[in-house]
SETI-730827 format. One record per residue: x, y, z of N, C-alpha, C in turn. Coordinates in steps of 0.1 Angstrom, whole numbers, padded with zeros to 4 digits, always signed. Example, Ala and Ser with C-alpha at 12.3 -4.5 7.8 and 13.67 -1.06 7.14 Angstrom:
+0132-0057+0078+0123-0045+0078+0132-0033+0078+0128-0022+0071+0137-0011+0071+0129+0000+0079
//
This chain:
+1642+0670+0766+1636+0664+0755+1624+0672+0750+1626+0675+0736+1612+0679+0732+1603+0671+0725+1591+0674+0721+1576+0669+0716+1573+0674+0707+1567+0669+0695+1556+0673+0683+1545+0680+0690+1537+0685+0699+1527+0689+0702+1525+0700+0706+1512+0705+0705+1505+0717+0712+1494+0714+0718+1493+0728+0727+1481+0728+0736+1477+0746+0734+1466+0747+0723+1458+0759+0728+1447+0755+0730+1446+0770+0742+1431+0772+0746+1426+0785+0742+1415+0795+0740+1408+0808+0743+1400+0804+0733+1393+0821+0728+1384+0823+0721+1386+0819+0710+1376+0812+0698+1380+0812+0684+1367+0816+0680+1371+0826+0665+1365+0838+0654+1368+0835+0643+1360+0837+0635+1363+0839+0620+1362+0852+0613+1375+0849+0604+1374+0861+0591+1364+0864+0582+1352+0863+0588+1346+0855+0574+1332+0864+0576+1320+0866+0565+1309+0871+0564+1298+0864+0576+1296+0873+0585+1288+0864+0594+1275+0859+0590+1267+0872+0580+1255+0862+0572+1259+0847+0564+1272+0850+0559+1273+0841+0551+1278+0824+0559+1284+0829+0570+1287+0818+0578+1279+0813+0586+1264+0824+0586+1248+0816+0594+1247+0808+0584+1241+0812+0574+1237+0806+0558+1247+0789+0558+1262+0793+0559+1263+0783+0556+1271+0770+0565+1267+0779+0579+1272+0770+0584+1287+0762+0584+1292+0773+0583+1307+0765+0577+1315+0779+0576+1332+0778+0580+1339+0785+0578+1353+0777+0576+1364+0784+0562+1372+0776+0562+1382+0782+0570+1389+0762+0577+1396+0767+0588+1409+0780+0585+1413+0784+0575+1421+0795+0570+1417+0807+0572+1404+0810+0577+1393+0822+0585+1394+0818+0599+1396+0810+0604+1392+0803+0616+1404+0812+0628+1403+0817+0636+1419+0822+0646+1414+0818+0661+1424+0812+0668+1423+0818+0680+1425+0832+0690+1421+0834+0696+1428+0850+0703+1430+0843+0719+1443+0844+0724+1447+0840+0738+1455+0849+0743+1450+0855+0755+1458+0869+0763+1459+0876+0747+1453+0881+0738+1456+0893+0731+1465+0888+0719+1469+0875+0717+1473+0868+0707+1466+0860+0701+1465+0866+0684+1455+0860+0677+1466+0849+0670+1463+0836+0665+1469+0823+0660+1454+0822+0648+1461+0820+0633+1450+0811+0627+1453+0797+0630+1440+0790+0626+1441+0775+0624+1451+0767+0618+1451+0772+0606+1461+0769+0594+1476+0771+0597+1481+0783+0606+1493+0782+0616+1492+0772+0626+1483+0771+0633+1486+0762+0645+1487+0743+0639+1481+0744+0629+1480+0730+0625+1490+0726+0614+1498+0737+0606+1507+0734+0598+1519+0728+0602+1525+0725+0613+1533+0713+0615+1532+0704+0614+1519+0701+0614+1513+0684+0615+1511+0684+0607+1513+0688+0590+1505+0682+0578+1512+0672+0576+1504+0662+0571+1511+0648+0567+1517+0641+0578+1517+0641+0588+1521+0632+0596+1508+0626+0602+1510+0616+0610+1497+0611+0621+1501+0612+0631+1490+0616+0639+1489+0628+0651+1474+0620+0661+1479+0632+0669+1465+0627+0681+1457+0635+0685+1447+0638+0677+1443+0657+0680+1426+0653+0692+1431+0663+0698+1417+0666+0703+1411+0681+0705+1398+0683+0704+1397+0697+0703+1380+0696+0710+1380+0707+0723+1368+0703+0727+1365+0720+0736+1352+0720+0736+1349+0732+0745+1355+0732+0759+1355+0747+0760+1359+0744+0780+1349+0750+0788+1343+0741+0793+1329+0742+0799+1329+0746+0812+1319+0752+0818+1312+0751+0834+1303+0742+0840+1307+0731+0842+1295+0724+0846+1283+0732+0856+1285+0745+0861+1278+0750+0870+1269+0755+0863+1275+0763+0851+1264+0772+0843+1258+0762+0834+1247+0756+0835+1237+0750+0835+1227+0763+0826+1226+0769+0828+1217+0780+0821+1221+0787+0809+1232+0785+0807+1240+0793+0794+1244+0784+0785+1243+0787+0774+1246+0778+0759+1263+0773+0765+1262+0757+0759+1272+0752+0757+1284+0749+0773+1273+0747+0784+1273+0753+0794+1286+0760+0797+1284+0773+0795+1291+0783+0795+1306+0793+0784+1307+0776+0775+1319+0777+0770+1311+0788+0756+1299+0794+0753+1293+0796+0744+1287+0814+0742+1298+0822+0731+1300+0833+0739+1291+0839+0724+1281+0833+0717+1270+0837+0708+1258+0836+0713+1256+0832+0726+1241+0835+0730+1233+0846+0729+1245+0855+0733+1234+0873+0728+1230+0873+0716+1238+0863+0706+1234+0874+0693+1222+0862+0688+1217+0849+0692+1206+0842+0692+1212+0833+0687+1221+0830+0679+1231+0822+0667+1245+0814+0670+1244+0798+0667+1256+0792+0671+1262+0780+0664+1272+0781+0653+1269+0772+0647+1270+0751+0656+1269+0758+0669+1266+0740+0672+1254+0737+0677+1247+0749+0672+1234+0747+0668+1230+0746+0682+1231+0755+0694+1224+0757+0707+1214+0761+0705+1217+0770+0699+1198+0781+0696+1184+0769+0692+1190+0760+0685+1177+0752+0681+1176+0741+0687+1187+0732+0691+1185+0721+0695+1190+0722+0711+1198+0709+0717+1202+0713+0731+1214+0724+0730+1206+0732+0742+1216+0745+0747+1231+0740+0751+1228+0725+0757+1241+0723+0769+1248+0712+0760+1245+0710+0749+1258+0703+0737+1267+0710+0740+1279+0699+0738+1292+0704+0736+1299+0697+0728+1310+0698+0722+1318+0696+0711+1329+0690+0717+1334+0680+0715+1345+0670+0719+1347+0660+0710+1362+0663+0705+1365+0655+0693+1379+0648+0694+1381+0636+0695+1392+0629+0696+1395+0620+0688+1401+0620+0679+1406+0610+0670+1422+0616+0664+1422+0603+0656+1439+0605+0651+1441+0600+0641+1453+0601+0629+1452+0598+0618+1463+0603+0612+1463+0604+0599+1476+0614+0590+1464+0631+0588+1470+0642+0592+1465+0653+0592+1466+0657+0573+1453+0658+0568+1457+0657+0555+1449+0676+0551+1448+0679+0539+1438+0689+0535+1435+0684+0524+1423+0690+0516+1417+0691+0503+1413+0698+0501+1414+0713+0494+1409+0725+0494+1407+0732+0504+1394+0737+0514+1389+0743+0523+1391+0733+0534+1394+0721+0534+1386+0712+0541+1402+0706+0548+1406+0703+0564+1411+0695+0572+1407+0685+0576+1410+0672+0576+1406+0657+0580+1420+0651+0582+1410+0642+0589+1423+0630+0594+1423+0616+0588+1432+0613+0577+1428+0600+0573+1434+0591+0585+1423+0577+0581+1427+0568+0591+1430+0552+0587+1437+0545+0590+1443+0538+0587+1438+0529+0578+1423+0532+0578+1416+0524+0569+1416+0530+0555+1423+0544+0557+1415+0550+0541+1401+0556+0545+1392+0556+0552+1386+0566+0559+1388+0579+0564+1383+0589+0561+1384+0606+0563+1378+0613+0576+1383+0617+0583+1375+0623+0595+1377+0634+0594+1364+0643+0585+1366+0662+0582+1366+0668+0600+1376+0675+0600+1375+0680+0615+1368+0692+0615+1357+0695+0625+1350+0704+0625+1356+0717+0633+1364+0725+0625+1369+0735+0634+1360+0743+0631+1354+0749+0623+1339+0758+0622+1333+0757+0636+1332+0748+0642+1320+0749+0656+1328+0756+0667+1339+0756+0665+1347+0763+0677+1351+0777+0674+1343+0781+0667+1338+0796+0662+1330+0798+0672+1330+0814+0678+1326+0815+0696+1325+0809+0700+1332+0799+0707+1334+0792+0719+1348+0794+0725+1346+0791+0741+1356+0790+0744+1367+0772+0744+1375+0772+0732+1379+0762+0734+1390+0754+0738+1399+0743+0737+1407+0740+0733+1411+0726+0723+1423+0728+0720+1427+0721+0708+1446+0716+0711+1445+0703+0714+1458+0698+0717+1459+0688+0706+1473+0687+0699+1480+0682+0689+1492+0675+0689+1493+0665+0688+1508+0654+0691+1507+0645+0679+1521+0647+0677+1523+0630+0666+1525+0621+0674+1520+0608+0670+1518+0596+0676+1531+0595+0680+1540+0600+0674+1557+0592+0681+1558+0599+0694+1557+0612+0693+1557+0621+0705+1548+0618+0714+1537+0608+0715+1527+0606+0726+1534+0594+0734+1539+0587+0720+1545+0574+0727+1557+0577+0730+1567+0587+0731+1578+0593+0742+1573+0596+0752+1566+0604+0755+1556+0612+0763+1553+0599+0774+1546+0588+0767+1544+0572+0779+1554+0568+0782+1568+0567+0771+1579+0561+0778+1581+0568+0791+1587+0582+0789+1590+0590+0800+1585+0588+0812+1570+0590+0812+1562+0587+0821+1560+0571+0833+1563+0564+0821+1570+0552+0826+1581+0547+0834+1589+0556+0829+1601+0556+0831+1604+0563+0851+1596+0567+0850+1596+0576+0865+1589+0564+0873+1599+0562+0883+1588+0548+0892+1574+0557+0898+1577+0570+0902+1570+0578+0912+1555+0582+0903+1559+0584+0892+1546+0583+0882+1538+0570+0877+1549+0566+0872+1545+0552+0869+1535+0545+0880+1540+0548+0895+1529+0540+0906+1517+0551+0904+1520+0566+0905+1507+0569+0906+1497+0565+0899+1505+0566+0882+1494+0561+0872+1486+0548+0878+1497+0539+0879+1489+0525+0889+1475+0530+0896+1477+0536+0904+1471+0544+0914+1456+0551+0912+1463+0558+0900+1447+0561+0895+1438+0554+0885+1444+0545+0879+1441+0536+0866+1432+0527+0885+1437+0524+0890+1426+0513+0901+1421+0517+0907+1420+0531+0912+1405+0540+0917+1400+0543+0904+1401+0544+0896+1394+0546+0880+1384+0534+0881+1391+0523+0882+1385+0509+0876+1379+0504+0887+1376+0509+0903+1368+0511+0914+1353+0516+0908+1357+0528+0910+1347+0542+0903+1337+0535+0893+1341+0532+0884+1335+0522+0870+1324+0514+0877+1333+0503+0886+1326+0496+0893+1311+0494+0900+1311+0508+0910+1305+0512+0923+1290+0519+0908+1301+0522+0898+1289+0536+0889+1277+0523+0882+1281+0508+0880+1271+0504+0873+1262+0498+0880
//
């Protein structure tokens, strides 16, 4: 069986004028690429199967909890040059970028969002994952909900999930 989805991870860069992308803070995702093992991907490739459908995207730094001392702890590979557009340099170093939501994957001009069932727009900020190390996973909702049947479907998963959904809801517990 296959799935609507992807899973990248590595570096993302932009095509784009780097004064002009201090200045403005913004790059369209069509400049935007990843590079993984020596393969570069734009945005606009990795996301054009999902146009118009509703999907389950998430896209988030891949961090070191250890490096504590390095922008974005660790996932943050513009520290040398002083400049970041998630804005480490001025405000907190150890922000990180984690975005989860879902919707119909729409465009308008420069601009990627997710409308949501209300008629509400969620502009996706793929600009911030401009130097960082990130990733970005992408499913249409039908493929997530195969993805649970299957999962379900296996007694041996199905208990683990049991399994960990009740040390989950332990944990919760013991933390407040």
């Amino acid at each position: 069986m296959s799935f609507n989805a992807i899973l990248e991870e590595g570096v993302f860069y932009a095509d784009t004028d780097f004064d002009q992308f201090k200045r403005d803070c913004f790059a369209p995702h069509t400049e935007i690429y990843l590079v993984n093992r020596g393969v570069k991907r734009f945005i606009s490739e990795i996301i054009s199967p999902f146009m118009d459908q509703e999907i389950m995207l998430s896209m988030h730094y891949m961090i070191d909890p250890k490096q504590t001392h390095k922008w974005g702890l660790g996932s943050c590979y513009m520290e040398s040059i002083g400049w970041c557009p998630c804005n480490h340099h001025n405000e907190d170093a150890l922000r990180v970028v984690n975005v989860s939501q879902e919707g119909v994957l729409k465009q308008v001009g420069e601009h990627i969002y997710l409308e949501r069932f209300d008629g509400e727009r969620f502009y996706l900020p793929f600009y911030l994952l401009v130097g960082h190390k990130s990733r970005l996973a992408i499913a249409t909702t039908i493929s997530v909900g195969e993805m649970k049947d299957i999962v379900m479907e296996d007694e041996d998963l199905s208990k683990q999930l049991s399994q960990l959904e009740e040390m989950l809801n332990k944990l919760k517990g013991e933390i407040k």
